[in-house]
C-alpha positions, 0 to 999 in steps of 0.5 A: 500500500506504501508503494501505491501511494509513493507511486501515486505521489511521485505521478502526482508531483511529475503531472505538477512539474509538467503543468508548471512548466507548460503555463511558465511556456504559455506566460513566455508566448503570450509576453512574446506576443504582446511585445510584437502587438505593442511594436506593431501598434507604435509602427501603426501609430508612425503612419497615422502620424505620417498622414496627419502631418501630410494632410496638414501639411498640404492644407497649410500649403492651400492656405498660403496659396489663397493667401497668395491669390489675395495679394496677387489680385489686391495688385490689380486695379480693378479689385474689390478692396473690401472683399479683399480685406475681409477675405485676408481677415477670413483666410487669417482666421481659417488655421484657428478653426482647424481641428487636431487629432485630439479634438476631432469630431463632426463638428469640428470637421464640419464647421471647418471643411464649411469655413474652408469650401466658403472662403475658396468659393468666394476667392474664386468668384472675385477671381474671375469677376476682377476686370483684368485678371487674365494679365496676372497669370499667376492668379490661374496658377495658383487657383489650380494649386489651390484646387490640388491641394484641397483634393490632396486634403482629402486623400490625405484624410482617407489615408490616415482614416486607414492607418486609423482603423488598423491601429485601433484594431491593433489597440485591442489586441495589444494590451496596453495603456500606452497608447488610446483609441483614434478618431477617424474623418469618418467618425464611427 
């Protein structure tokens, strides 16, 4: 009978070892994994910064290019120096208006993509009601400029919505408080 539950003590302790060993392995993978998640999550987080920074970056472009316009048409004799003046004071006021990444939301989006898409309008329709434009070539150039960079605003956006969704996919399998949850363009 000794030897029965000597035996049965000695399996008993083999079977414990051997699940000890197995859950020290499993800590190990699911360390390892997390690890890998958190490295890919801050690569994640590089490219939505990359295409914030790029969507900025060309929209800051398209208001120095409507500023530009504003002073390349104030040169011609003809111009509205009113509107002129309170296009100046609008195009001015436009980068206060912006949304960040920390304050993204559909009001924010919209209040500026209407602020914006009012100012180019208008600027535009001075541009082509201004006596003697066709003269100052550079107005047309830099219509087209403006125009481009609207459009590449935009692209830019859905950019950084893609890299957005990955990361905040990515979010939830990492475990970690580094890093929260993104808000998109599309506002999910």
């Amino acid at each position: 009978m000794n030897k029965l539950i000597l035996s049965c003590t000695i399996v008993s302790f083999l079977f414990l070892i051997a699940c000890s060993e197995q859950k020290t392995e499993e800590t190990k993978t699911s360390a390892t994994e997390n690890n890998l998640a958190i490295v890919q999550l801050k690569s994640l987080d590089d490219s939505c910064v990359k295409a914030w920074t790029m969507m900025v970056s060309s929209d800051d472009q398209k208001i120095k290019d409507i500023q530009r316009l504003i002073q390349e048409i104030s040169y011609i004799p003809s111009h509205n120096e009113k509107l002129v003046e309170k296009l100046s004071i609008q195009t001015k006021e436009l980068a206060t208006l912006r949304y960040t990444q920390e304050d993204l939301n559909s009001d924010k989006i919209n209040a500026y993509d209407a602020a914006t898409d009012s100012l180019i309008k208008a600027i535009f329709d001075l541009k082509r009601n201004t006596k003697g434009v066709e003269q100052y070539t550079l107005t047309e150039e830099l219509e087209q400029s403006i125009r481009a960079a609207d459009g590449s605003v935009v692209n830019y956006r859905v950019l950084y919505d893609v890299w957005v969704k990955k990361f905040n996919a990515s979010l939830e399998a990492a475990k970690t408080d580094e890093f929260k949850k993104k808000t998109t363009f599309e506002i999910i």
